[in-house]
SEMIFI-553110 format. One record per residue (C-alpha): residue number from 1; residue in three letters; x, y, z. Coordinates in pm, 1 decimal. Example, Ala and Ser with C-alpha at 12.3 -4.5 7.8 and 13.67 -1.06 7.14 Angstrom:
{1 "ALA" {1230.0 -450.0 780.0}};
{2 "SER" {1367.0 -106.0 714.0}};
This chain:
{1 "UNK" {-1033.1 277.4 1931.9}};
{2 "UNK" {-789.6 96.2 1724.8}};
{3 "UNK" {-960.2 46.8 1325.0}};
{4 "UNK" {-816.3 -325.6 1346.3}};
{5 "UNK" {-1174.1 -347.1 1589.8}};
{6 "UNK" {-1333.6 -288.1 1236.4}};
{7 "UNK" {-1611.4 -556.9 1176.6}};
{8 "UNK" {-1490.7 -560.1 826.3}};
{9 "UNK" {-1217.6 -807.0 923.5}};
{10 "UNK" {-1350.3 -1071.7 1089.4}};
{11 "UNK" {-1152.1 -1386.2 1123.6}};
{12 "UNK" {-1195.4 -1613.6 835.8}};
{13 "UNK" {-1026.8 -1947.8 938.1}};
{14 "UNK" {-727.6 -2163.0 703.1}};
{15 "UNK" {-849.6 -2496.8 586.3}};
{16 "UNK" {-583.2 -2546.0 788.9}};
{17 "UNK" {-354.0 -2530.3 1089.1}};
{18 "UNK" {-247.5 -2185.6 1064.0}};
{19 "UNK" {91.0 -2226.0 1145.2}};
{20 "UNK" {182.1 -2539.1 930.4}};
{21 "UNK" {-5.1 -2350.7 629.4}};
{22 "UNK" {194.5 -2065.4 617.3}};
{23 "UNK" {580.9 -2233.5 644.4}};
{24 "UNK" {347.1 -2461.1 344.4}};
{25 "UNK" {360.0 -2171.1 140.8}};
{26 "UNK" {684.4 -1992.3 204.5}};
{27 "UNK" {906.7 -1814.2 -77.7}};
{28 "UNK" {1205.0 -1811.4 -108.1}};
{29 "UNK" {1475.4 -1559.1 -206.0}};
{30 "UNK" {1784.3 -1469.0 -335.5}};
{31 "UNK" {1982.5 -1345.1 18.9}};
{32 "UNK" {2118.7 -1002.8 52.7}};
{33 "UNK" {2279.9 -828.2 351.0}};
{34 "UNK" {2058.4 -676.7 612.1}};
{35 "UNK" {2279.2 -343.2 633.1}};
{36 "UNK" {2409.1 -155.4 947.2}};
{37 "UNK" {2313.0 -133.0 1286.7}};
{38 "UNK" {2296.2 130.3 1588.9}};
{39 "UNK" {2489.2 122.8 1879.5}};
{40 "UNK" {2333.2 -158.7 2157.0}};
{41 "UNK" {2164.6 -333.3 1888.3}};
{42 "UNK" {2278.1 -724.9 1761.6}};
{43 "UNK" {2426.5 -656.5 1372.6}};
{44 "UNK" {2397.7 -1050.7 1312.2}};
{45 "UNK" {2098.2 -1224.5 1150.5}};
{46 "UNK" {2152.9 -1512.9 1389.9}};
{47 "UNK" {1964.7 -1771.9 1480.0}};
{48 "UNK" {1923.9 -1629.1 1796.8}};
{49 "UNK" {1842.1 -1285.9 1689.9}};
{50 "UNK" {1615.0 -1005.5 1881.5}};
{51 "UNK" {1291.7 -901.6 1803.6}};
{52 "UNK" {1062.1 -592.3 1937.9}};
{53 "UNK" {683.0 -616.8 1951.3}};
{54 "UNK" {405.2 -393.8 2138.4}};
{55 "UNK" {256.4 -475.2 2340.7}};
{56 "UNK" {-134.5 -321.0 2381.3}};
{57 "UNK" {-240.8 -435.4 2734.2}};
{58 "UNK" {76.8 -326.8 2936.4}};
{59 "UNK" {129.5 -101.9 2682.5}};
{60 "UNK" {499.7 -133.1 2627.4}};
{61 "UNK" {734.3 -188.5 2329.6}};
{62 "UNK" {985.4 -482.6 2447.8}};
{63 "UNK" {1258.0 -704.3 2332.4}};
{64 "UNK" {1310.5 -1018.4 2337.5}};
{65 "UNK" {1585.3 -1269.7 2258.7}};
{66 "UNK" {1347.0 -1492.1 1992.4}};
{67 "UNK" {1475.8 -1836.3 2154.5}};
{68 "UNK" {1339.6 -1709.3 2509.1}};
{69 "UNK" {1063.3 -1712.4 2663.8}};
{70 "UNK" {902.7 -1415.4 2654.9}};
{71 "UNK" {892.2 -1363.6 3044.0}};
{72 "UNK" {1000.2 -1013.8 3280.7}};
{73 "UNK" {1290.6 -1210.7 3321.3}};
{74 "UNK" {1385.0 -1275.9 2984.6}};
{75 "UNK" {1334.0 -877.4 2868.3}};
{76 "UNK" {1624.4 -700.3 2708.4}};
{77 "UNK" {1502.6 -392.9 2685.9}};
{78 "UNK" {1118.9 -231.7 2709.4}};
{79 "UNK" {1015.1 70.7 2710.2}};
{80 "UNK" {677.7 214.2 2878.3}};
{81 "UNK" {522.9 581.0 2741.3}};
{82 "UNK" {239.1 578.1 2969.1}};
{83 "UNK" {-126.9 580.7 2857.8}};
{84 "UNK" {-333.9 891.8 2717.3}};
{85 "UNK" {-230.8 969.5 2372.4}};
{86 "UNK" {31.6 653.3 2393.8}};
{87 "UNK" {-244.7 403.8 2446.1}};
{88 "UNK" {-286.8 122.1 2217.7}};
{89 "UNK" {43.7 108.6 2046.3}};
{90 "UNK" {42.2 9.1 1703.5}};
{91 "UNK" {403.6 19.7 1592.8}};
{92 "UNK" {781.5 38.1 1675.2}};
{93 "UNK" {1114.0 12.5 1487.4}};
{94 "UNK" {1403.5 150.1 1537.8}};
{95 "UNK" {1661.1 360.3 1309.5}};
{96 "UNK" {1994.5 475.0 1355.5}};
{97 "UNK" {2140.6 838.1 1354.5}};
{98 "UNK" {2449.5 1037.7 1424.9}};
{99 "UNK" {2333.8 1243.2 1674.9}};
{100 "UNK" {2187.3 994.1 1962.3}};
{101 "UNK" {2287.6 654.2 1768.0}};
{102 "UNK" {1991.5 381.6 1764.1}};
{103 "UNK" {1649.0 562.5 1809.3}};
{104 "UNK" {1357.4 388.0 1897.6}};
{105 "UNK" {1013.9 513.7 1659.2}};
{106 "UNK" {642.7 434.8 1791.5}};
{107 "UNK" {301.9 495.7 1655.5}};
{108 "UNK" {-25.9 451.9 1918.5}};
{109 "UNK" {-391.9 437.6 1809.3}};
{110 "UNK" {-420.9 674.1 2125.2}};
{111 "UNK" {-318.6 978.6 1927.0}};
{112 "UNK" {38.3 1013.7 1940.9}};
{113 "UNK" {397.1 903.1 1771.9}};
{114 "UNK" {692.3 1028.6 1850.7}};
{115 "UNK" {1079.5 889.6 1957.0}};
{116 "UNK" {1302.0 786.3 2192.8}};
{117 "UNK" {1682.2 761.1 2286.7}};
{118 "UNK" {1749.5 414.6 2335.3}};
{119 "UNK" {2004.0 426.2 2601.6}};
{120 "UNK" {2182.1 152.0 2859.6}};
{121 "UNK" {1898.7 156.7 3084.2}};
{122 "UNK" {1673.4 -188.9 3055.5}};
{123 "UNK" {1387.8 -55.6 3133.0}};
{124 "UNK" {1322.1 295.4 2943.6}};
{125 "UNK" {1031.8 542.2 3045.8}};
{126 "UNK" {887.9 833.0 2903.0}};
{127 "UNK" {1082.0 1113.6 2976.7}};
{128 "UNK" {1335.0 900.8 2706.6}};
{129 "UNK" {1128.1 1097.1 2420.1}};
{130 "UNK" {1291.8 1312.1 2219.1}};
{131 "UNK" {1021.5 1420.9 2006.7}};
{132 "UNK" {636.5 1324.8 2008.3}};
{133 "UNK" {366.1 1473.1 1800.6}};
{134 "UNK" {-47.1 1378.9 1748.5}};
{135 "UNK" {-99.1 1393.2 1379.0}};
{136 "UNK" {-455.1 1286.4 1466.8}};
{137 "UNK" {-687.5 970.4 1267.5}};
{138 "UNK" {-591.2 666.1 1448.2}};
{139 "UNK" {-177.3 714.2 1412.1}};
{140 "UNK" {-60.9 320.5 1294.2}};
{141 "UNK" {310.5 339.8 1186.3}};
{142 "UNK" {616.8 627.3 1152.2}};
{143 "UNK" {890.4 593.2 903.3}};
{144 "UNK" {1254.3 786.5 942.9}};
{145 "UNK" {1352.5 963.5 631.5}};
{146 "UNK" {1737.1 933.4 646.9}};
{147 "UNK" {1985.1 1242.0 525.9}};
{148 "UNK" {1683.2 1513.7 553.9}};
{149 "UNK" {1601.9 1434.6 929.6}};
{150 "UNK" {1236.5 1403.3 848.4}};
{151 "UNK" {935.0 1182.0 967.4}};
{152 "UNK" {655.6 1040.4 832.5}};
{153 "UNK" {302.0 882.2 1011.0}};
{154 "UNK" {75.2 701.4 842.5}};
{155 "UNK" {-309.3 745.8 1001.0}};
{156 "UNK" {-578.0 514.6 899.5}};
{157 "UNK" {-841.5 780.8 907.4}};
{158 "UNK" {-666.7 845.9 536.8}};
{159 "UNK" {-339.5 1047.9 546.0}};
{160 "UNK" {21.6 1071.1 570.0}};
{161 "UNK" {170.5 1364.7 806.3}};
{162 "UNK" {525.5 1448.7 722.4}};
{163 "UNK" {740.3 1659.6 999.3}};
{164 "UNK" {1047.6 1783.6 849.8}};
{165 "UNK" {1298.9 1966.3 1101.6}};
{166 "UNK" {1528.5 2313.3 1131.8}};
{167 "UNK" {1852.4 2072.5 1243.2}};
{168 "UNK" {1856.5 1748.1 1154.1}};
{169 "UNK" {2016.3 1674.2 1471.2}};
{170 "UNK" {1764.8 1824.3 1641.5}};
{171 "UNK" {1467.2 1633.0 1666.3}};
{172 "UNK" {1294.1 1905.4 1903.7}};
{173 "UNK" {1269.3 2114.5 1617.5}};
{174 "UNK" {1010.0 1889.8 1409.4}};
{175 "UNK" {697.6 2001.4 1287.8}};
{176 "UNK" {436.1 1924.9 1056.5}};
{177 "UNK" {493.0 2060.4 693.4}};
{178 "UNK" {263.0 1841.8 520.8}};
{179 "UNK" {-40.6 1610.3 459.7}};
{180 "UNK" {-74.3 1400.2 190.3}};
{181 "UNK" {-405.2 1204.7 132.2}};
{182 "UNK" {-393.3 845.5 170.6}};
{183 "UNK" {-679.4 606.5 225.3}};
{184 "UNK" {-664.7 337.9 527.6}};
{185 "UNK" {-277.6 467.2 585.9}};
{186 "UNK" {-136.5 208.7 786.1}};
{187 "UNK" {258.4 98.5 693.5}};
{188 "UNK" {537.3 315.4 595.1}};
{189 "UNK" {885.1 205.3 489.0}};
{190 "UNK" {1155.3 401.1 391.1}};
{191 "UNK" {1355.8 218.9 46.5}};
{192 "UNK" {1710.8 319.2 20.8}};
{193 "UNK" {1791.5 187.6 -265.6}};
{194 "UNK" {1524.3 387.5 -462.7}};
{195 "UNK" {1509.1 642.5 -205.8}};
{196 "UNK" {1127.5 642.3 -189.5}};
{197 "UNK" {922.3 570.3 52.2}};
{198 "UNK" {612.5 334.7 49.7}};
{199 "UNK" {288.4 341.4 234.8}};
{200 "UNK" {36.3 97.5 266.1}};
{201 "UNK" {-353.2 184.9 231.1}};
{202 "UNK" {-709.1 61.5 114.6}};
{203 "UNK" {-622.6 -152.1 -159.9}};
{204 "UNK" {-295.6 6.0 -243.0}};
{205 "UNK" {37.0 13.4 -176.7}};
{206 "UNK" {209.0 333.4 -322.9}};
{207 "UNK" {512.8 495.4 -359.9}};
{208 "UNK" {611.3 864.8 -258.7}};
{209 "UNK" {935.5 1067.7 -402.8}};
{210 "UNK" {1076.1 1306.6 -128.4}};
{211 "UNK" {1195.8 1656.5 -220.4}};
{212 "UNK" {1330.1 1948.7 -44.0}};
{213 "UNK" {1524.1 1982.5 309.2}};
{214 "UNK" {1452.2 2072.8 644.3}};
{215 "UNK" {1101.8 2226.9 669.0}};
{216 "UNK" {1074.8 2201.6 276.0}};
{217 "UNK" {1017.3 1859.9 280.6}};
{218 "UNK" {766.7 1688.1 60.8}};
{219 "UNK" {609.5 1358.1 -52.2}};
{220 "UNK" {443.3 1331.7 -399.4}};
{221 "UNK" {310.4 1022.6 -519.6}};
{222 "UNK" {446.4 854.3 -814.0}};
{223 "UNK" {356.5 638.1 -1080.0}};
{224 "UNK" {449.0 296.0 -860.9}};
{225 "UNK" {162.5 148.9 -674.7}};
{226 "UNK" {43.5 -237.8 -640.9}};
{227 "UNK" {-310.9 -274.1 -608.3}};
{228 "UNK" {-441.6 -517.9 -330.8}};
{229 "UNK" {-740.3 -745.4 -218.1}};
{230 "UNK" {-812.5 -579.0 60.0}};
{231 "UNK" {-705.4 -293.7 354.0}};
{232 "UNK" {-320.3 -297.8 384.3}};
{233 "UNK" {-208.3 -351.2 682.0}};
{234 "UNK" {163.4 -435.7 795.2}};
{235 "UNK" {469.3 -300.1 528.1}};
{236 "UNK" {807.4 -384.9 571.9}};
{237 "UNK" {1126.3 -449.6 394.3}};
{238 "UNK" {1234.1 -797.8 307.5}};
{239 "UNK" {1547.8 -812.6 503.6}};
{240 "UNK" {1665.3 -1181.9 276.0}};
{241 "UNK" {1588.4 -937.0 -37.8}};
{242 "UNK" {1664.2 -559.3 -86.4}};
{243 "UNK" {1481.8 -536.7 -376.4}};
{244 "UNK" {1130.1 -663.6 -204.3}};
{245 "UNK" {878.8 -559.4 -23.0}};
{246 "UNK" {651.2 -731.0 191.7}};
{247 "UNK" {276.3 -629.7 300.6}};
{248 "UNK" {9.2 -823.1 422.0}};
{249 "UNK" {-353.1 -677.8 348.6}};
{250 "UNK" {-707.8 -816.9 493.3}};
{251 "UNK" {-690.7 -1146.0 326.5}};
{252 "UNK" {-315.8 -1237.2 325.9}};
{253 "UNK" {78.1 -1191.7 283.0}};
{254 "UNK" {284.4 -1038.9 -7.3}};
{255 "UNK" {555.9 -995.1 -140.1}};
{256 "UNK" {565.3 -675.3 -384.0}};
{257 "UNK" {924.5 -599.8 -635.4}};
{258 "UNK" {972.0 -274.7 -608.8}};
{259 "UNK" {1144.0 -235.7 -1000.5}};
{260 "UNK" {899.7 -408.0 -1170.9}};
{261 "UNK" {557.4 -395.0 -911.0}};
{262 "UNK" {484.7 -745.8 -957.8}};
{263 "UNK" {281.4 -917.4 -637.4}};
{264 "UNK" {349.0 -1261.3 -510.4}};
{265 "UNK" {139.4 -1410.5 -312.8}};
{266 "UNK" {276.9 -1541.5 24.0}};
{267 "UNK" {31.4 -1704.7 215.5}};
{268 "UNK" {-373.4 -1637.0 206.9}};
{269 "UNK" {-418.7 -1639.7 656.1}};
{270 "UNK" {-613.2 -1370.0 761.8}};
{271 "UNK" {-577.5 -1091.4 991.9}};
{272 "UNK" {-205.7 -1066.8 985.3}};
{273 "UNK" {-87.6 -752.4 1167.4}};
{274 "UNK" {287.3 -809.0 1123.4}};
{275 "UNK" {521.4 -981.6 897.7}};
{276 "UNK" {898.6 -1011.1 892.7}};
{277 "UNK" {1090.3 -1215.2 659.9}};
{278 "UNK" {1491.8 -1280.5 773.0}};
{279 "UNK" {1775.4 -1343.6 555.5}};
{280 "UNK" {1800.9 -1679.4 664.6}};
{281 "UNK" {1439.1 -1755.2 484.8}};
{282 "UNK" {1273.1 -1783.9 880.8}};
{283 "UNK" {965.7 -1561.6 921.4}};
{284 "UNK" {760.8 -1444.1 1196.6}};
{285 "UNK" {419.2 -1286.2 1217.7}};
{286 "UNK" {162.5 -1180.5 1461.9}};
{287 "UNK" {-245.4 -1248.1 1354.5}};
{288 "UNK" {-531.0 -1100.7 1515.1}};
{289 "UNK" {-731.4 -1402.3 1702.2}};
{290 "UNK" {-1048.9 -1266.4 1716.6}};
{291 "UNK" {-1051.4 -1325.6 2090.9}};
{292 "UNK" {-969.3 -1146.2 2419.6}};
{293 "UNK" {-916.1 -756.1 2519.5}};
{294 "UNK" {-822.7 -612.1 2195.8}};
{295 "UNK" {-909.7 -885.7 1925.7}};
{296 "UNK" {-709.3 -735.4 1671.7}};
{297 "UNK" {-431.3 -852.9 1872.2}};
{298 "UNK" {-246.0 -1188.2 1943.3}};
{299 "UNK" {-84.1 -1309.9 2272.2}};
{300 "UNK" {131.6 -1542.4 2022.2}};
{301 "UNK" {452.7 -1468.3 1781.3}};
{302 "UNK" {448.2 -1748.9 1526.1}};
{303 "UNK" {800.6 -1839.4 1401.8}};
{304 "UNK" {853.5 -2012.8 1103.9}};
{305 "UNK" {1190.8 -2228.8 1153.0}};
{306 "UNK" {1126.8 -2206.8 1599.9}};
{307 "UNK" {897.1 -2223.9 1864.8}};
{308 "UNK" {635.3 -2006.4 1873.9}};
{309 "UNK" {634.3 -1734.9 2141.4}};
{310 "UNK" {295.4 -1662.7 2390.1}};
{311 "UNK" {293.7 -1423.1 2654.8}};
{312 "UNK" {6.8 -1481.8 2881.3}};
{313 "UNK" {-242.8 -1198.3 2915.2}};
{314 "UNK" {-76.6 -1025.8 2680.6}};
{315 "UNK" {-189.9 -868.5 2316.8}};
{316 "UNK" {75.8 -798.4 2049.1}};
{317 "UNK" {6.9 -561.5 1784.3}};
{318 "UNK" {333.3 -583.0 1564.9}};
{319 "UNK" {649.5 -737.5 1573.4}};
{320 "UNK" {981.4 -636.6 1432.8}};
{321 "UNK" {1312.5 -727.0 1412.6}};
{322 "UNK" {1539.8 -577.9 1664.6}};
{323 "UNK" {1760.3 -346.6 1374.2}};
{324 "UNK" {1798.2 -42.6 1271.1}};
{325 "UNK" {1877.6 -179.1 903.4}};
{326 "UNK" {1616.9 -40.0 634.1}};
{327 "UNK" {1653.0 -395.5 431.0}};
């Protein structure tokens, strides 16, 4: 059972409409570029860019073109891992490597996370996995460390697992080297700039140094953490500002500098499971609606600067941005 079922996070309603109260409170900042991109995937921040979202109740990660519909018919690409230990999945983003080129990374509250070639084929399956693993405690996001071939899964039963490989072209040769206590892990996002990486977690948002190669791989925390309201939930890069951060936590949206750890607040909605800024200033976010099959979820992507985006029957978890660009 996914911990976004928790009773602690009941929907506590805007004084009003949602949608108009969060472009109300939008920041904005100075633009940077959004980096490099894999091979298949759209390098422009366009106003017609792609975006990737799960999706729980077919249970598929797909992408969409964000000024479509988001019908069969209007799919780019989607890919479908089955159920069992890829039930409920709870995140997806995808990285680029030298080896296989743009890689697709998924977490599921089922048990499991693990990869996938993204080839030419629309419609991409399961035996597409390159490497899976079951780190245990509710598995909510997994972060690519670049250079060292490693991964990282955040677990909101409390830890981080790290899997560091023998090749790092290899990605069959993963395995677990180390667990690092977090609380509520749910969001981890690799900073090149600062090469750290961030988690998200009850009330905190800290940051990890990475040491060590192959299967000597290891996280310590540092000094740099942001306190927050409440349990963090989505953490991404600000892709209109490398040197940003944004998280949303139990009772709203921030945006966290990661040189000097101030926190901005962004908006104060509720229940948002995913939040993307673009370098054009437009956002989009998924909130839980405290309604249907898996009220954590959301059959709606709000957009900022377009029209919003509802699947019927459907119940997205997170959305992302259809790069492989860190920031």
């Amino acid at each position: 059972m996914n911990e976004q079922n928790s009773s602690r996070h009941r929907l506590q309603k805007p004084n009003m409409n949602r949608r108009n109260f969060l472009r109300a409170l939008a920041v904005g900042a100075p633009l940077a570029a959004a980096g490099a991109v894999g091979v298949g995937v759209a390098s422009a921040d366009t106003a017609s860019f792609k975006i990737m979202v799960t999706e729980q109740v077919s249970n598929k990660v797909m992408v969409f073109d964000k000024n479509k519909s988001f019908s069969d018919a209007n799919r780019y690409k989607s890919w479908s891992p089955g159920t069992g230990g890829w039930s409920n999945l709870s995140d997806c983003r995808i990285r680029d490597t030298a080896q296989f080129g743009a890689i697709g990374l998924a977490a599921a509250s089922g048990g499991k996370v693990g990869i996938w070639n993204i080839t030419d084929e629309k419609d991409q399956e399961l035996n597409d996995v390159l490497w899976s693993a079951s780190p245990g405690g509710n598995p909510h996001a997994l972060e690519r460390i670049p250079n060292v071939g490693a991964f990282v899964a955040a677990s909101s039963d409390g830890f981080l697992t790290v899997y560091g490989p023998t090749a790092v072209s290899k990605p069959s040769t993963l395995a677990k080297v180390q667990t690092v206590s977090l609380p509520g892990a749910h969001g981890v996002v690799w900073d090149p700039n600062n090469k750290l990486l961030w988690a998200s977690g009850d009330k905190i948002v800290q940051a990890y140094s990475v040491s060590g190669t192959y299967r000597n791989v290891r996280l310590k925390a540092t000094s740099k953490k942001v306190v927050l309201s409440g349990l963090g939930h989505d953490l991404q890069a600000d892709f209109s500002n490398s040197g940003l951060l944004q998280v949303s936590d139990s009772y709203g949206v921030y945006s966290i500098n990661k040189s000097t750890l101030a926190k901005t607040t962004l908006h104060t909605t509720t229940r948002i499971k995913a939040y993307v800024k673009m370098k054009s200033g437009e956002y989009f976010y998924v909130r839980g609606d405290n309604a249907g099959s898996r009220d954590w979820g959301s059959p709606t992507v709000v957009f900022s600067q377009s029209a919003d985006r509802t699947r019927s029957g459907a119940e997205f978890y997170k959305a992302r941005y259809y790069t492989t660009a860190y920031n």
